[in-house]
C-alpha positions as CSV (number, residue, x, y, z in Angstrom):
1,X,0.0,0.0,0.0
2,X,0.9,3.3,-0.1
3,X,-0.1,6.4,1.6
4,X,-0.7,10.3,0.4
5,X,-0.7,13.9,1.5
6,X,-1.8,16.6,0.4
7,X,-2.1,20.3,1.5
8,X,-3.8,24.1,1.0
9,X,-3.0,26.2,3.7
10,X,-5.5,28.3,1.7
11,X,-8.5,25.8,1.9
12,X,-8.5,25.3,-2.1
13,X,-9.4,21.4,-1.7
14,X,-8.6,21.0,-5.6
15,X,-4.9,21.7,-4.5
16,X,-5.2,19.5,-1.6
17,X,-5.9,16.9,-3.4
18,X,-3.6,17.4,-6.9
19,X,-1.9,14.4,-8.1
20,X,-4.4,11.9,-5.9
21,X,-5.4,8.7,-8.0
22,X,-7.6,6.1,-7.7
23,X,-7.6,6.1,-3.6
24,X,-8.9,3.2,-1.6
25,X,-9.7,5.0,1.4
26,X,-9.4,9.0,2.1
27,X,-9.3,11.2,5.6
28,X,-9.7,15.2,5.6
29,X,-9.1,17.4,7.9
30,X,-10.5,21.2,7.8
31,X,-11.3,24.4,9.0
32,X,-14.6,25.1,10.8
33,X,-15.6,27.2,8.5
34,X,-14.8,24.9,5.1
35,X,-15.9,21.6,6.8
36,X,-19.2,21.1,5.2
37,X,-17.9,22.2,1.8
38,X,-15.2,20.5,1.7
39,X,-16.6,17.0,2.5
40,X,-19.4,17.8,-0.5
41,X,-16.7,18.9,-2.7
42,X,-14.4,15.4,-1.9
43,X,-17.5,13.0,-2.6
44,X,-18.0,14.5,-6.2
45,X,-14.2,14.2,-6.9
46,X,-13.9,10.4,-5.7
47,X,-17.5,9.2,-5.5
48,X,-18.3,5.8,-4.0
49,X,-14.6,6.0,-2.3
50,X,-14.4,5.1,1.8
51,X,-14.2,8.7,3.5
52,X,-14.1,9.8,7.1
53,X,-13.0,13.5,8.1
54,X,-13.4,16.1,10.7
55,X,-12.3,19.5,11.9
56,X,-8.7,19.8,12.8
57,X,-5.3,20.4,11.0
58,X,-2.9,17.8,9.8
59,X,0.1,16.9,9.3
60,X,3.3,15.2,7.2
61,X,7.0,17.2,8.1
62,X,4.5,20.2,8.9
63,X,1.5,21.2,10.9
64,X,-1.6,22.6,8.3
65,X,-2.7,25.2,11.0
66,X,-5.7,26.4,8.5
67,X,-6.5,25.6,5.4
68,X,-7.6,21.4,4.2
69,X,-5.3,18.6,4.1
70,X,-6.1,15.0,3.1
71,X,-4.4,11.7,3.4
72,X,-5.7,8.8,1.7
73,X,-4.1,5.2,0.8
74,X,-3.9,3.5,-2.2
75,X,-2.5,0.7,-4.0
76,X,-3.3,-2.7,-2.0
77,X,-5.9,-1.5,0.6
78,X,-9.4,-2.2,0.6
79,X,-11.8,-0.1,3.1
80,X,-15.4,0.6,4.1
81,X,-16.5,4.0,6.1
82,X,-19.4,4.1,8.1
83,X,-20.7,6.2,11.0
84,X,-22.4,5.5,14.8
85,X,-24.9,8.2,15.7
86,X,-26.2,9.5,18.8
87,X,-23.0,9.0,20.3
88,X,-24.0,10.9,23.5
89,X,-27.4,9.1,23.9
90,X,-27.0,5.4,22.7
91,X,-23.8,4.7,20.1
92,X,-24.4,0.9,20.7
93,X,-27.9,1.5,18.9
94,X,-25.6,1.8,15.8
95,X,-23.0,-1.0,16.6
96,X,-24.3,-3.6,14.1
97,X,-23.2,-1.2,10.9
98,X,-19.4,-1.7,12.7
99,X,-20.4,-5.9,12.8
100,X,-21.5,-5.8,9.1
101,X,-18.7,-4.0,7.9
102,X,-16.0,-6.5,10.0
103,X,-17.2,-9.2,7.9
104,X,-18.1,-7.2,4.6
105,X,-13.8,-6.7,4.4
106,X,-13.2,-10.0,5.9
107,X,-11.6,-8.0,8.9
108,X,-8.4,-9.9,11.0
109,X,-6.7,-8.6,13.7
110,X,-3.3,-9.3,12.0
111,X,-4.1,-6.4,8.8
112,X,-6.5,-4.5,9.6
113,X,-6.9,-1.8,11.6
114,X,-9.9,0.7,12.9
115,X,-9.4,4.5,12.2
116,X,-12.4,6.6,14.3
117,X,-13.1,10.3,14.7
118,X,-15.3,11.3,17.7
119,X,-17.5,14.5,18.1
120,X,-17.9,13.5,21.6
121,X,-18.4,11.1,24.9
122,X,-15.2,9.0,23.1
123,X,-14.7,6.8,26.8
124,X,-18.0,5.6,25.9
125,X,-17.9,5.3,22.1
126,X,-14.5,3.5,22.6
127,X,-16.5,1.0,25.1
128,X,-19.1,0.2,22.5
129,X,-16.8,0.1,19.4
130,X,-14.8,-2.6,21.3
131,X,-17.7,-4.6,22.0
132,X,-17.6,-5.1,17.8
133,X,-13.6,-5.4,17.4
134,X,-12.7,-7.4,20.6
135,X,-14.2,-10.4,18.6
136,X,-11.4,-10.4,15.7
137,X,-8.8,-8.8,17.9
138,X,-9.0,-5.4,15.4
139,X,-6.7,-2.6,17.2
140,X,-7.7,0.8,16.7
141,X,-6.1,4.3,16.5
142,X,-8.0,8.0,16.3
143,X,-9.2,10.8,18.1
144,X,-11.6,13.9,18.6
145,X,-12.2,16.4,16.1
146,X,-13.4,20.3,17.1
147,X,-16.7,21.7,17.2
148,X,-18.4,18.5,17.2
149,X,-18.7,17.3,14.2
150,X,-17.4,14.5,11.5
151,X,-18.3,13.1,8.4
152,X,-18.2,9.6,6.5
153,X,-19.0,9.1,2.7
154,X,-20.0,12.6,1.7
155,X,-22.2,13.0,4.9
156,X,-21.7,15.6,8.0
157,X,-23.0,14.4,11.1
158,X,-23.1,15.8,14.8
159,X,-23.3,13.6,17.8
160,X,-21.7,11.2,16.1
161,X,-17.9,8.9,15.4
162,X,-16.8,7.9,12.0
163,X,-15.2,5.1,11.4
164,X,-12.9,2.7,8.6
165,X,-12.0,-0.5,8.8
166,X,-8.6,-0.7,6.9
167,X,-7.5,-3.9,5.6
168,X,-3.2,-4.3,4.6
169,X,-3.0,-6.5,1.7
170,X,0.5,-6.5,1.4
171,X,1.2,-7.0,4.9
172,X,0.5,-6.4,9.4
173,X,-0.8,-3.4,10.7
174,X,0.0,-3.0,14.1
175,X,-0.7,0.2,16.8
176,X,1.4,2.3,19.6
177,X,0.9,4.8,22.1
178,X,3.3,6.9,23.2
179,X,3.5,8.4,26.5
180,X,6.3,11.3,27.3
181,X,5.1,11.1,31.1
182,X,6.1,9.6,34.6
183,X,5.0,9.3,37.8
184,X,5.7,12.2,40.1
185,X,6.2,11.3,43.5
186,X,4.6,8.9,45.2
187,X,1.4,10.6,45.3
188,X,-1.8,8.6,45.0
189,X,-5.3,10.3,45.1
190,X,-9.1,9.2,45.4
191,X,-11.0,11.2,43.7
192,X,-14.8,12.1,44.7
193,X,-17.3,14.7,44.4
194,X,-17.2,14.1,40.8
195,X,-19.5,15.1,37.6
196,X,-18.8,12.2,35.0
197,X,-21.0,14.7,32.2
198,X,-18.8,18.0,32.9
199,X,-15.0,15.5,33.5
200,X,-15.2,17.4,36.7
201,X,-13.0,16.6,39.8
202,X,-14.4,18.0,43.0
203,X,-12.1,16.3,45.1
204,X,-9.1,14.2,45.6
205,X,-8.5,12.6,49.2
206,X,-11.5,14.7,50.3
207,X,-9.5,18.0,49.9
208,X,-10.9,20.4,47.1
209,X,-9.2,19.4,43.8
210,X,-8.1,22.9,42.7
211,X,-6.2,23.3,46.1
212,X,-4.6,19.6,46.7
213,X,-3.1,20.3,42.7
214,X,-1.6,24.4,43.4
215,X,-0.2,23.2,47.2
216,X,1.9,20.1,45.5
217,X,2.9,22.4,42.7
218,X,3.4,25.6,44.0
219,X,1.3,27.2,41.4
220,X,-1.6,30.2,41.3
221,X,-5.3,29.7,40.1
222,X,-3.6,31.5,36.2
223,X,-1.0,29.0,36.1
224,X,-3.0,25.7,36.4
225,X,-3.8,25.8,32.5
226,X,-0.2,25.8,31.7
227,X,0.9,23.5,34.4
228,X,-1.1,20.9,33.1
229,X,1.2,20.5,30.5
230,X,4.3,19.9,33.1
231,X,2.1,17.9,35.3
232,X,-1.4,16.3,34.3
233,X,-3.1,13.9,36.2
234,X,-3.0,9.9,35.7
235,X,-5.5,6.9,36.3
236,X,-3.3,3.5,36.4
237,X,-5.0,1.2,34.1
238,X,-3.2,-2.2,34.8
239,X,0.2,-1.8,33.5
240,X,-0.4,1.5,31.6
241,X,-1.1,5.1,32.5
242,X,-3.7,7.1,31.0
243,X,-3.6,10.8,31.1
244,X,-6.0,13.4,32.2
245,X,-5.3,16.7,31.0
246,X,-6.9,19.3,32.7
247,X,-9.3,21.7,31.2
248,X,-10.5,24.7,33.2
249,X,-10.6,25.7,36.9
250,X,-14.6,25.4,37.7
251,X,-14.7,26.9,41.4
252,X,-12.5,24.9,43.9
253,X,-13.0,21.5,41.3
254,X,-10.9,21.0,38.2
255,X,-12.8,20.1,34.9
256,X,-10.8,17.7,32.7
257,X,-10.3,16.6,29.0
258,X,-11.1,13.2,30.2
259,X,-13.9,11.6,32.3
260,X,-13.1,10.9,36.0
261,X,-15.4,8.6,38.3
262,X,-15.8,9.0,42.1
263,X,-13.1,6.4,43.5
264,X,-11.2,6.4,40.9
265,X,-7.1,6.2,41.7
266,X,-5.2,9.0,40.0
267,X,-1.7,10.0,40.5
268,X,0.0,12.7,39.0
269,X,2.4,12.8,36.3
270,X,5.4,15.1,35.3
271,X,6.8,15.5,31.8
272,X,10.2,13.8,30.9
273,X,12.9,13.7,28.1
274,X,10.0,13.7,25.1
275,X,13.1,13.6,22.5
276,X,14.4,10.9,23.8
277,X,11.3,9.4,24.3
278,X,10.4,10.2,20.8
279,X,13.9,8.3,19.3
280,X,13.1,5.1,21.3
281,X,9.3,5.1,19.6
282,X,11.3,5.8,16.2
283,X,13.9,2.6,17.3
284,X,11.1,0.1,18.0
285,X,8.4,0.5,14.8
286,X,11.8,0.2,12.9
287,X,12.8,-2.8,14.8
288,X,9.3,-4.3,14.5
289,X,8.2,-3.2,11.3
290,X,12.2,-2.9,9.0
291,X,9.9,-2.6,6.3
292,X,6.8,0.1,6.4
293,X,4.8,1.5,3.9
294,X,3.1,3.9,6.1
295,X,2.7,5.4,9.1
296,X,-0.7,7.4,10.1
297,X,-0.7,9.0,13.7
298,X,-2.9,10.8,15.9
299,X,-0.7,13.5,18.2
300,X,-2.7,15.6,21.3
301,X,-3.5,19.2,21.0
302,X,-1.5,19.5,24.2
303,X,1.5,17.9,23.1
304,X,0.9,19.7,19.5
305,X,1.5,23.2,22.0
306,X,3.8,22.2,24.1
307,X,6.4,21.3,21.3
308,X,5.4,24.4,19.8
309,X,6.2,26.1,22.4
310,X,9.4,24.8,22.9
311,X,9.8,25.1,19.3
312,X,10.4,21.4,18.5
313,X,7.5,20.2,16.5
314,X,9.0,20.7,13.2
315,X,12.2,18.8,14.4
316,X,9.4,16.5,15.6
317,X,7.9,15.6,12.8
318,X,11.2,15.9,10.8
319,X,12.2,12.7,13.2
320,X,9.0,10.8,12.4
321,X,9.6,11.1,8.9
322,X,12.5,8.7,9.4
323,X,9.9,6.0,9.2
324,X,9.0,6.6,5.7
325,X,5.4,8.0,5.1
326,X,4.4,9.4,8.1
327,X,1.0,11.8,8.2
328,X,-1.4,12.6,10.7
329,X,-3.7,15.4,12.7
330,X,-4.0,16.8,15.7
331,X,-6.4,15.0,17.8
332,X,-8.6,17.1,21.2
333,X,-8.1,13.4,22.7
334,X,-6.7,10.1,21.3
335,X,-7.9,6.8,20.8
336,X,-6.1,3.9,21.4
337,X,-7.4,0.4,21.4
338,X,-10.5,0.9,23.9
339,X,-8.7,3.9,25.9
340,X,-9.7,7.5,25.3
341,X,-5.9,9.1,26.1
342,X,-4.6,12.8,26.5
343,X,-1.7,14.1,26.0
344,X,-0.5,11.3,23.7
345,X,0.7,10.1,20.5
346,X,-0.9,7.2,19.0
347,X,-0.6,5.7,15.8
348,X,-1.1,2.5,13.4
349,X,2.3,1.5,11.6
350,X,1.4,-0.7,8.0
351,X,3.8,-3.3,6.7
């Protein structure tokens, strides 16, 4: 198979898409304010072709801040597109389109793989997806898209995750996370006084949350929102960490990126060497996979910032191109297998 980018940091989509042939399967990212056109526009120049997209800017050895960008594969993929609606409500009302499609391509866990894009309440649309791929073993890589929508096929819908199922013919798929966090201390935290609909922490050991976070870290209420990417929280989930980024102060509570539960176990995290972290992610897919045709990633807003910040994301990306064909977008949350992730970098490496 092989894999394509293309660009308009304008959000001309005929430019985007220049030199695309005969594509298998296609993802688009957009603006908010070119989304709907776009997606119209990208049926009536590949009709009948697998599509799923959303609102958010992607990436090859750059970031496409504004404008479209599309990536599609080609040449020994086969692929179906579909949707799940009323994601906030009832996605598992939806769940046997997933079922049909598993078997329509013949799905296996060893080459095929499950791209999604959310518009919201991913932690439960990952639960209900897995229901579906757990039976084949299918892994799956994606993330959340802005202002809550996405489309599949041509269509735009709210309240809603698209989905492919992408099947390798000429070889494995397999996905990674990568984490460029570690525990800080030894401090463990219940949490309580939660609001699973708003991700809001009231409390951790029965101290208010805002509070128990600025006395560890020395920080005022105008620093939280940067210190989160230093130091977000983490819930232990077996023998991996998932990160909880936080959002917004909301009184004496913190309001998060991701859904916490009254008793839940957190702990909180602290950033560490992400370059090196980055080279030994680099070091593995090429020890796993010596040969790749592509390499399709999903990085967080956060870490997206953070590297900006510190003014490595183009030397990011510059690294990740080592791989061979690497593209991707920036995700509001990731996807990973049946975990909805912050502050992360996942991705789905194809033989």
């Amino acid at each position: 198979m092989q894999q394509f980018f293309g660009k308009s940091q304008s959000g001309n989509l005929s430019e985007a898409v220049s030199g695309l042939r005969s594509p298998q399967f296609i993802m688009l990212f957009s603006n908010d304010s070119q989304f709907e056109t776009h997606v119209k526009a990208l049926e009536k120049l590949y009709p009948n072709v697998p599509s799923i997209g959303c609102i958010g800017m992607g990436y090859n050895t750059g970031v496409v801040e504004t404008g479209v960008s599309v990536i599609a594969f080609y040449g020994g993929v086969s692929a179906t597109a579909n949707v799940l609606e009323q994601v906030s409500v009832m996605p598992v009302k939806y769940i046997h389109r997933l079922e049909e499609d598993i078997r329509k391509i013949n799905a296996s866990k060893q080459d095929t793989v499950c791209i999604d894009f959310c518009s919201g309440n991913d932690a439960c649309v990952l639960t209900t997806i897995d229901t579906a791929l757990k039976q084949s073993g299918i892994s799956l890589v994606g993330g959340t898209g802005d202002a809550g929508k996405v489309s599949a096929n041509g269509r735009v819908y709210e309240d809603a995750a698209a989905y492919a199922l992408v099947k390798n013919h000429g070889g494995r798929v397999k996905t990674y996370k990568e984490n460029i966090y570690h525990q800080l201390g030894n401090y463990r935290f219940i949490a309580s006084n939660t609001d699973r609909e708003k991700y809001i922490i009231g409390s951790l050991n029965g101290k208010p949350a805002k509070q128990v976070y600025q006395n560890i870290l020395h920080i005022t209420d105008k620093e939280i929102l940067t210190q989160t990417f230093q130091n977000p929280f983490g819930k232990l989930n077996g023998d991996d960490t998932c990160i909880i980024s936080i959002k917004e102060v909301a009184g004496n509570a913190l309001a998060c990126y991701r859904q916490v539960n009254d008793s839940d176990v957190l702990i909180l995290l602290e950033l560490g060497d992400y370059k090196a972290i980055t080279r030994e992610t680099i070091q593995t897919i090429c020890r796993e996979f010596p040969k790749r045709s592509a390499v399709f990633s999903v990085n967080c807003l956060f870490r997206y910032k953070l590297f900006s910040e510190r003014n490595y994301m183009r030397t990011y990306l510059q690294e990740m191109s080592a791989l061979g064909s690497h593209a991707g977008f920036v995700g509001y949350g990731e996807h990973y297998n049946n975990r909805f992730v912050n502050q992360s970098m996942t991705c789905v490496v194809f033989e």
